[in-house]
C-alpha positions, -999 to 999 in steps of 0.1 A, spaced: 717 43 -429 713 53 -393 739 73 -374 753 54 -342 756 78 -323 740 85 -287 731 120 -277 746 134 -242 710 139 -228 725 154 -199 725 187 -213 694 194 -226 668 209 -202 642 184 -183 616 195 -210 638 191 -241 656 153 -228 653 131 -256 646 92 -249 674 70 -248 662 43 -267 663 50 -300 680 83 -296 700 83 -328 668 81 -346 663 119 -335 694 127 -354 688 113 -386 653 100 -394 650 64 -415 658 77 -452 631 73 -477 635 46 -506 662 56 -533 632 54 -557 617 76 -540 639 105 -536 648 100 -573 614 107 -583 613 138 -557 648 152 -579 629 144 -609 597 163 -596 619 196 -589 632 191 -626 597 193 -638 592 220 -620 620 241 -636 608 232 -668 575 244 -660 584 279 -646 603 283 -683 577 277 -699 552 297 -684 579 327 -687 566 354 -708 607 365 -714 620 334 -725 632 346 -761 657 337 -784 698 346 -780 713 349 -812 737 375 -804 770 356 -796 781 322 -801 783 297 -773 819 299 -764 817 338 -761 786 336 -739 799 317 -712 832 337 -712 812 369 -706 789 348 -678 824 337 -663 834 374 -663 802 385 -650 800 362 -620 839 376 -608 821 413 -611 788 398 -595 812 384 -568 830 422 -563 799 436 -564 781 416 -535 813 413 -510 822 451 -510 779 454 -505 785 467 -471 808 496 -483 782 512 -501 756 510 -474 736 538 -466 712 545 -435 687 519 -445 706 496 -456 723 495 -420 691 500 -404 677 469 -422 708 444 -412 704 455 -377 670 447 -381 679 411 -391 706 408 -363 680 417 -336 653 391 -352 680 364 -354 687 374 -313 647 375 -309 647 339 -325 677 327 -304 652 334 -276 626 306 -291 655 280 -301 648 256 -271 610 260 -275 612 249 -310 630 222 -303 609 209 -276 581 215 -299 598 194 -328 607 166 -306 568 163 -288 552 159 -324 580 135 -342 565 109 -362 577 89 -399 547 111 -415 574 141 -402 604 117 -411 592 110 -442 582 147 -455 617 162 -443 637 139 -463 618 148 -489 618 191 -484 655 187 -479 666 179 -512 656 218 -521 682 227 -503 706 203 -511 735 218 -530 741 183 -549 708 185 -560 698 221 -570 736 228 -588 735 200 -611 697 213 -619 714 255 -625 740 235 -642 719 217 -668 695 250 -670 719 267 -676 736 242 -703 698 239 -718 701 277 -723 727 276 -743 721 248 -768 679 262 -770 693 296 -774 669 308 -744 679 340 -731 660 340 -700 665 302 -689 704 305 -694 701 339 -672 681 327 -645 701 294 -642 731 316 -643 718 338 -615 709 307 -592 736 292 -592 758 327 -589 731 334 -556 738 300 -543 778 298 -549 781 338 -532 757 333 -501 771 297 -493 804 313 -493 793 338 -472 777 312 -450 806 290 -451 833 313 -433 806 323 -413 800 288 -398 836 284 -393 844 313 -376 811 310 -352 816 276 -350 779 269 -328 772 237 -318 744 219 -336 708 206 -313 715 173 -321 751 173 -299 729 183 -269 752 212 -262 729 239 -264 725 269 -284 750 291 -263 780 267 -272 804 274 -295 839 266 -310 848 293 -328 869 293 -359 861 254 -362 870 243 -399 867 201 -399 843 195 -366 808 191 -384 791 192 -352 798 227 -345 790 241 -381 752 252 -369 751 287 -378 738 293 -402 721 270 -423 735 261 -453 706 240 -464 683 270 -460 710 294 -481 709 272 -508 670 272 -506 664 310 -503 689 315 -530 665 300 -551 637 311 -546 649 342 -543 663 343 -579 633 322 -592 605 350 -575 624 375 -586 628 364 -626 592 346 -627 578 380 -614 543 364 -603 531 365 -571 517 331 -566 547 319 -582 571 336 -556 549 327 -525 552 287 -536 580 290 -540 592 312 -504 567 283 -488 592 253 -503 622 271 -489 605 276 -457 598 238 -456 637 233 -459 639 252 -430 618 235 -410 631 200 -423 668 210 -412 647 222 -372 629 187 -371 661 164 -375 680 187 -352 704 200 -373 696 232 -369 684 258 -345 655 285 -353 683 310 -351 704 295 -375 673 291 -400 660 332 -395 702 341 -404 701 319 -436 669 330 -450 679 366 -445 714 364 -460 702 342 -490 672 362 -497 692 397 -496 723 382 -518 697 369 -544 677 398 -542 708 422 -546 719 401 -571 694 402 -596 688 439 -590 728 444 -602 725 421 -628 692 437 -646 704 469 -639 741 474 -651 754 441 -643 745 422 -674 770 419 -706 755 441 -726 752 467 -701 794 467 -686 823 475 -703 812 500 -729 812 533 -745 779 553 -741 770 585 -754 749 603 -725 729 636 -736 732 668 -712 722 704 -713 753 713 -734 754 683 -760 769 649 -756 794 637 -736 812 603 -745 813 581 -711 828 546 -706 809 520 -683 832 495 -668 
C-alpha cells in the first residue's frame, strides 16, 4: 500500500526538490506481488541450504543431548553479549585508531549525503522499485531471524555442528549490533531523507517518532551481520564477496526509497561488520562451550600448573 503522505519539498535544495505529483511514491515505491516476495524468502532459504552443504565442517554433534545444547548456546550468547559491550575497555592503539577511522569515513560520507540523494532521485524508475523491494528483504529482521531460527533448529534435530553454530552466531551478530544500533538511533534521533529535513536535523533521544530513527541503518546491520558471520564461517573468498555485494545492495535499496542517508549506511556496515567479525573471532577462540568454564592443565618450565577458564 502507498504511504499518503506529502514531502515538505521546501526544504530540500533546488537540485534535490522532488515533484509534487506523485511525491509519496518517492517514499515507498509500489510493493512487488506477495507471490513474488515469497519466492524471493524462499530463494534466500535455498541459499542457506546451499552454503551448508558446500561446507567442508559441517560434521556430526553427538556430544550432548538437545536440551543441554541449547542451554549452553543460551549461556554463551549472555558471555557473547559481555564480551562485545565491554569491547571498548579492552581497546588498544589500533583498535582506537581503526574506530576513529570509521567515525571520520562516516563524516566524509555525510559530506556526499545530498549528492546521493540527488543522484537516487535523477535515475528512479519501477526496474529500481522493483529490485529494492526485493534486496531489502536481506536485511529485513522478520525475514533473516525466522531463517537463524530454523537453521539453527535444523542443527539440532540433523545433529550438524557447524549449521547450528553458524545459525547461532547470526542470529547472536544480528540481536547484539541491532541493539547497539537501536539505542544509537534513539539517542541521535536524525531525521530520515524522506521527511525533507535534511541530514543536519536531529531530535535527539527520540524513542516512538519513526521519522527521526535514520542513523544508522538497521536494515544494513541486519545485513552485514550476516554476511559477516556467513564470510567468516564459509571461509571462501567468492563466497564472502557475494555475499558483502548482497548486503551492499541492502544498502543501496534502504538510499533509493529515502530511508536512509549514505552516512547512515557507511555507520551500519561498519558496526555490523566489526560485531560479527569480533564475534566469531571470540567464539572460535575461547568463546565456544567446550572451550569456557573449565579446568586445564597448562605445561611450563617447572611442570604443570592446574588453571581454571571461566
Amino acid at each position: 500500500m502507498r504511504s499518503s503522505r506529502a514531502f515538505p519539498l521546501h526544504s530540500f535544495p533546488p537540485r534535490l526538490r522532488l515533484p509534487r505529483d506523485g511525491a509519496a511514491d518517492v517514499r515507498r515505491p509500489a510493493a512487488l506481488p506477495e507471490k513474488v516476495r515469497h519466492i524471493a524468502v524462499r530463494a534466500l532459504g535455498i541459499c542457506c541450504l546451499a552454503m551448508v552443504l558446500q561446507s567442508p565442517s559441517a560434521g556430526q554433534d553427538t556430544s550432548r543431548s538437545i536440551g543441554s545444547t541449547v542451554i549452553e548456546d543460551g549461556k554463551t550468547f549472555l558471555r557473547g553479549a559481555g564480551y562485545i559491550f565491554t569491547a571498548p575497555g579492552r581497546w588498544e592503539g589500533p583498535d582506537w585508531a581503526l574506530a576513529g577511522g570509521v567515525l571520520a569515513g562516516t563524516a566524509g560520507a555525510a559530506l556526499l549525503d545530498d549528492e546521493l540523494l540527488g543522484l537516487m532521485n535523477r535515475n528512479r524508475g519501477a526496474a529500481g522499485d522493483r529490485l529494492s523491494d526485493v534486496t531489502v528483504l536481506y536485511g529485513d529482521g522478520a525475514v533473516i531471524l525466522p531463517l537463524a531460527g530454523g537453521s539453527y533448529l535444523a542443527g539440532l534435530l540433523l545433529q550438524n555442528r557447524w549449521l547450528r553454530e553458524t545459525a547461532f552466531l547470526t542470529a547472536s551478530a544480528i540481536l547484539l549490533s541491532g541493539t547497539l544500533s537501536t539505542v544509537t538511533k534513539a539517542v541521535v534521533g536524525r531525521a530520515r531523507p524522506y521527511t525533507g529535513a535534511g541530514n543536519h536535523s536531529f531530535k535527539p533521544f527520540t524513542l516512538s517518532d519513526d521519522d527521526y530513527l535514520s542513523f544508522p541503518s538497521g536494515h544494513v546491520i541486519v545485513a552485514f551481520s550476516v554476511s559477516g558471520v556467513l564470510a567468516r564461517r564459509i571461509g571462501n573468498p567468492w563466497a564472502a564477496a557475494g555475499l558483502y555485494l548482497l548486503a551492499a545492495s541492502t544498502g543501496w535499496s534502504r538510499m533509493y526509497t529515502l530511508h536512509h542517508w549514505l552516512s547512515d549506511v557507511f555507520f551500519g556496515a561498519a558496526t555490523a561488520a566489526a560485531v560479527s567479525s569480533s564475534l566469531v573471532t571470540w567464539y572460535e577462540g575461547d568463546g565456544s562451550p567446550e572451550k569456557a568454564s573449565s579446568l586445564r592443565i597448562v605445561p611450563h618450565g617447572n611442570g604443570l600448573s592446574v588453571v581454571w577458564v571461566f
